[in-house]
N, C-alpha and C positions, 0 to 999 in steps of 0.2 A: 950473410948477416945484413948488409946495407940492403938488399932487395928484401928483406922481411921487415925490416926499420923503412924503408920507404913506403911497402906496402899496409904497413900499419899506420901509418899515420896519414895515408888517403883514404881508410876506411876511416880512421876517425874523425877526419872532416866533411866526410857525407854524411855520417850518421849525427854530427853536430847542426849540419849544414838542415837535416832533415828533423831534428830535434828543435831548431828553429822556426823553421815555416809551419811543424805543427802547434808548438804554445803561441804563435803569432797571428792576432785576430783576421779577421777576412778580411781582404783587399776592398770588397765592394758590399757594404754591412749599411742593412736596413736602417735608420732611423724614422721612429715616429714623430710627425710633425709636433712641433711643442704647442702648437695653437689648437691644438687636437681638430686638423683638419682630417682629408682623406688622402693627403699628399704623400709620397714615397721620397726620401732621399738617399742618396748614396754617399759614405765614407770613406775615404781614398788616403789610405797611410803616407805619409810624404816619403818613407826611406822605400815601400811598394812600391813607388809610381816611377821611382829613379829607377828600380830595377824590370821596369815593362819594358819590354823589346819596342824599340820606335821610339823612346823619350830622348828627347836632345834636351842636352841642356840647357837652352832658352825654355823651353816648358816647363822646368824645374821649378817649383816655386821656392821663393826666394827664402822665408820663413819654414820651421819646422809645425806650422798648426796644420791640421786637419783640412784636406779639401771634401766642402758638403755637395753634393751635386742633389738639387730637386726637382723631381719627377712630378706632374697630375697634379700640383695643387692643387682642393677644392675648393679651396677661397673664391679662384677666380670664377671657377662656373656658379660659386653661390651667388658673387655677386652681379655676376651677368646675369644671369636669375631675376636678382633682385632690382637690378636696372631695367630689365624687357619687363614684369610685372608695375613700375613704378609709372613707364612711358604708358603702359595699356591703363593704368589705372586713370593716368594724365589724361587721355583718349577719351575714355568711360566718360570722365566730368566733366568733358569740352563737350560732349556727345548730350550730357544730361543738363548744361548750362545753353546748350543751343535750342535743343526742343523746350525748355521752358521760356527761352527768346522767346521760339514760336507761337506759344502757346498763348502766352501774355501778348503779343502781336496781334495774335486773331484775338480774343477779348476786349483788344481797347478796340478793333476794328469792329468788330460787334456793339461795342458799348456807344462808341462814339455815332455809328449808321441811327442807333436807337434815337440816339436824338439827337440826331438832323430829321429823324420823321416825329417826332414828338415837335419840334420846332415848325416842321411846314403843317402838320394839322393845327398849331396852334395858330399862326399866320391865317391858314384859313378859314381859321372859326370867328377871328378876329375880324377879317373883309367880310366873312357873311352873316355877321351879327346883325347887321341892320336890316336885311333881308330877313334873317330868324326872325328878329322884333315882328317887322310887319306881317308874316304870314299866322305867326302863333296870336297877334290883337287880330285877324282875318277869324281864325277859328274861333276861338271865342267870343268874337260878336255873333259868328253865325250858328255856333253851340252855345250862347249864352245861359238858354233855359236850363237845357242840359247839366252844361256846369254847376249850374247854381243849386241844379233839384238835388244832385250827386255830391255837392259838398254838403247839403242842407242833410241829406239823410244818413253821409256821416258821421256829423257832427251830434245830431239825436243819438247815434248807434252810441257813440261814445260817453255825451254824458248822462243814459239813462242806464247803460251797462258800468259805472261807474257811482252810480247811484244803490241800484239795489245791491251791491256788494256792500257798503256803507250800511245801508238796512238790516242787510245780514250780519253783519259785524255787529251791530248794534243789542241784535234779538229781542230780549227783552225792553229794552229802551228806546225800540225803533218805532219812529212817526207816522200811525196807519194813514194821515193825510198825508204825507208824501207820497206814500206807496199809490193812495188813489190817482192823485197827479199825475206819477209816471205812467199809469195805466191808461190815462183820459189822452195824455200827453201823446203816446203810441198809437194809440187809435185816430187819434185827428191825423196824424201825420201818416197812417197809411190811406186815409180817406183819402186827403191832401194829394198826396201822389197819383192816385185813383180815379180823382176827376180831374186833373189837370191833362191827365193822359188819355182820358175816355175813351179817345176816336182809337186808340191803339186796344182796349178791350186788355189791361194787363192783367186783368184779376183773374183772368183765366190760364193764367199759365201756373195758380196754386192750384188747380185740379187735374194738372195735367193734360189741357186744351192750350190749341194751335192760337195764339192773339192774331189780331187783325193788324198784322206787320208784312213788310215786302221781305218773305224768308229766304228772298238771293240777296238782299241785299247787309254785307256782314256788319256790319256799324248798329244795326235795328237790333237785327238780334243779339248783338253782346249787352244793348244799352237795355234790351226787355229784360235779359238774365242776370244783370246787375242791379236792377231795382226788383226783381223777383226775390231774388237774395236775401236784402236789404228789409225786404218787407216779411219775409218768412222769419228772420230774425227776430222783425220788432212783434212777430205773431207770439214765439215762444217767451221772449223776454216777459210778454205781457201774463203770459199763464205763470213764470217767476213772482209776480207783483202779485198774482192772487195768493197764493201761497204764503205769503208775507202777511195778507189780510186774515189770514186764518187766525182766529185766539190761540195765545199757548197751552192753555188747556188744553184745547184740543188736538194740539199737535206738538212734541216735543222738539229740540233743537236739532236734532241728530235726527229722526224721522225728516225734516228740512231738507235737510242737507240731501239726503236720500232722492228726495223726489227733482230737487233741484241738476242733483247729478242725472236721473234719470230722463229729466225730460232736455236737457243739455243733449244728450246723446240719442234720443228721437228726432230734435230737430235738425241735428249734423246729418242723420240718416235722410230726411225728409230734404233739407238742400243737395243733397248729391242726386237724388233722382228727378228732381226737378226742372232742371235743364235740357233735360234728356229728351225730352220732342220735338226744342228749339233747332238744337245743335243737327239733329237726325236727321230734319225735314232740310235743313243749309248743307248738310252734308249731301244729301241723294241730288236736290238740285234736277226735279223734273220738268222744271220749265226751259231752260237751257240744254237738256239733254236730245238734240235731234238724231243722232246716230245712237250703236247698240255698244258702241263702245265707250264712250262719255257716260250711260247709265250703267254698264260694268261695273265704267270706274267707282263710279259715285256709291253704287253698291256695295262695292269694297271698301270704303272709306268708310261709310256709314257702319261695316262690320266689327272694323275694327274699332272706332270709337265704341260701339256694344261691347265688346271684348275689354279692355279697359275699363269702363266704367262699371263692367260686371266683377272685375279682381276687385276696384277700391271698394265695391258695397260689399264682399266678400270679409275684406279686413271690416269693414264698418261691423257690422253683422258678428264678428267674433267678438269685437269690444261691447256690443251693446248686449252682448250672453253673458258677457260679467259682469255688468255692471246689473243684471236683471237678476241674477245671484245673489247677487251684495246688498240690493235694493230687496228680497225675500227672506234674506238672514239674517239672525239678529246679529247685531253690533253690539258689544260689547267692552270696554275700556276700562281696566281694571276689574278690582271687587269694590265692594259697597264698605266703604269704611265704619269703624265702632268707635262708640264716643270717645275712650280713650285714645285713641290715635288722631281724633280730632281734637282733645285736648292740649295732645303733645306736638299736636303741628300748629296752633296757636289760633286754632278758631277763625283762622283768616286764609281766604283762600290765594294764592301767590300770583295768579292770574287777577283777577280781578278785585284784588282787595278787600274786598267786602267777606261778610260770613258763610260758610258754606251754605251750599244750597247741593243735596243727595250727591254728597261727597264722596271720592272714588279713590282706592289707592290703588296705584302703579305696583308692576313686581320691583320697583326700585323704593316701595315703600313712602312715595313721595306722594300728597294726598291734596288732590284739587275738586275743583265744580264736575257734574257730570256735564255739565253742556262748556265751559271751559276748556277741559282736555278735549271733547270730541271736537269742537272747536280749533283748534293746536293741531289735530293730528288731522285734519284736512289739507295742513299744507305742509306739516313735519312727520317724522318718524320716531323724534328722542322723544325723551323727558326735557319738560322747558328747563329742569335745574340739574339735573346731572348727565343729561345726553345718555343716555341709556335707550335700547332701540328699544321701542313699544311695538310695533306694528313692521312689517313686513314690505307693504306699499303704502302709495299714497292716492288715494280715490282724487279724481279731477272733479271740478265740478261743485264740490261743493259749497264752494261759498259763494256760489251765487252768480258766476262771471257766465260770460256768452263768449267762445271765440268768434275772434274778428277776422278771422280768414274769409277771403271772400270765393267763393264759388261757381269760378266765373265757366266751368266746361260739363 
């Protein structure tokens, strides 16, 4: 009986012993970081840790709380992450604050170089001002004539091509003495030129003959093809003034304008080839040519001046096929107004105040002079009153001007 009573009551202490450690959580039990990192901790029972083999009890902790043990925190690698990205960042802007050092460096070194040479050309334009003075009173005592003939025939170009535009403006109201004037006026002054120049024979360079000039020497021939120029202008300007003397009877305001454009673009054609035996014969240069290779050269140069001067009369030549178009087709600006519409437009015409004279309405319904609007659309596209396009382009030319380009190759 005592060996059944003894042996009972040491199974019952194992199987209590083992009834324990099963409802008793795990010694070493996960915790998830509460900062919801990537960390692992460990939970260590205090009444466990007294019964791990090796625990003395100096190790024992002194309190019954929970010992937490933490594994991997990922705090730390985040933020050592976030400290290596903040230093490179650091790096980045020392890196982008340095080259724009540099950059701004070379700039002001650039800027500043610029003028110190802007200061020393200035210094020595300064010392040789006095010297400039004296050689430019040199030239012009010794080009005096020169000078004078070449401001003298621009100052005509100017105010007789500022004249018959005024003419033209005028139409009806314009002063056929004047118009004579200008005419008489042009012709004396290419005479003028003409016999001052005699021993030089310029009047032969409007036919396309060699003048009596030294053609190596380049001064002559710029100075014969710039009064050539000058004089072929004041040719055409003058055939403008006839045109003006014509009655309006017999010539409409818009037929003008026509002819005016027309021969505007004959004479631009007529100055582009007229230099052309000056330049050609200083180009080839057979007096200077004693070897076969100086007149190669010269040949070649002279080709190629042909070759350019042949593209610009090519463009010329295009523009004066439309304008010989324009000048053969009628023109036409609106339709022919009915009384009633000139009623309601008030009897007066908006341009020129006065009473209609073969009043014309626009497809905007807006109702002027015929010579009026042709007038207007010489140098516009709208409607004078409501900007409305009338017309597509704008014809050059007609009211009368001369370009002042001059044509000096």
């Amino acid at each position: 009986m005592k060996l059944r009573a003894h042996y009972d009551r040491g199974t019952y202490s194992e199987s209590r012993r083992a009834f324990t450690l099963r409802d008793s959580p795990d010694p070493m039990q996960t915790d998830p970081s509460p900062q919801g990192g990537n960390g692992l901790s460990l939970t260590l029972q205090p009444e466990l840790l007294a019964r791990m083999p090796g625990a003395g009890s100096a190790s024992r902790p002194e309190t019954d709380e929970e010992v937490r043990v933490s594994i991997g925190s990922g705090r730390g690698t985040t933020s050592r992450r976030l400290r290596a990205a903040s230093q490179s960042h650091g790096h980045t802007h020392s890196h982008e604050h340095e080259s724009d050092s540099s950059e701004s460096d070379l700039e002001s070194g650039e800027s500043s170089s610029s003028l110190s040479e802007l200061r020393y050309l200035l210094r020595w334009l300064k010392k040789s001002l006095p010297f400039i003075v004296i050689l430019c009173a040199k030239l012009v005592i010794q080009h005096a004539l020169g000078l004078a003939v070449a401001v003298g025939l621009f100052t005509t170009f100017m105010y007789v091509n500022k004249s018959i535009q005024t003419q033209v403006f005028l139409h009806d109201r314009r002063t056929k003495l004047h118009c004579v004037w200008l005419l008489l006026f042009l012709t004396s002054s290419s005479l003028l030129v003409f016999y001052t120049f005699h021993t030089q024979s310029l009047y032969r360079c409007l036919i396309f003959v060699n003048a009596t000039i030294d053609s190596q020497n380049f001064w002559e021939v710029l100075w014969s093809v710039g009064v050539t120029n000058f004089i072929l202008k004041f040719f055409f300007m003058g055939l403008k003034c006839l045109i003006l003397l014509i009655p309006s009877p017999l010539m409409t305001y818009r037929r003008r304008g026509q002819w005016y454009m027309l021969i505007e673009e004959v004479g631009q054609l007529y100055q582009v080839i007229a230099p052309v035996p000056l330049w050609f014969r200083y180009l080839v240069s057979y007096d200077e040519m004693e070897t076969s290779v100086g007149l190669t050269l010269g040949i070649l140069l002279s080709l190629l001046y042909l070759i350019m001067k042949l593209l610009a009369l090519y463009g010329l030549s295009g523009s004066l096929q439309k304008q010989l178009r324009t000048f053969f087709s009628p023109e036409v600006n609106g339709a022919p107004a009915s009384p009633t519409q000139v009623r309601e437009a008030g009897d007066i015409c908006p341009i020129c105040q006065a009473d209609f004279k073969q009043p014309r309405a626009l497809v905007c319904q807006h109702i002027f002079c015929e010579e009026c609007i042709a007038q207007w659309l010489n140098q516009e596209r709208t409607c004078p009153l409501c900007r409305t396009v009338i017309t597509d382009k704008v014809h050059k030319w007609k009211d009368g001007a001369t370009s002042a380009y001059l044509q000096i190759y």
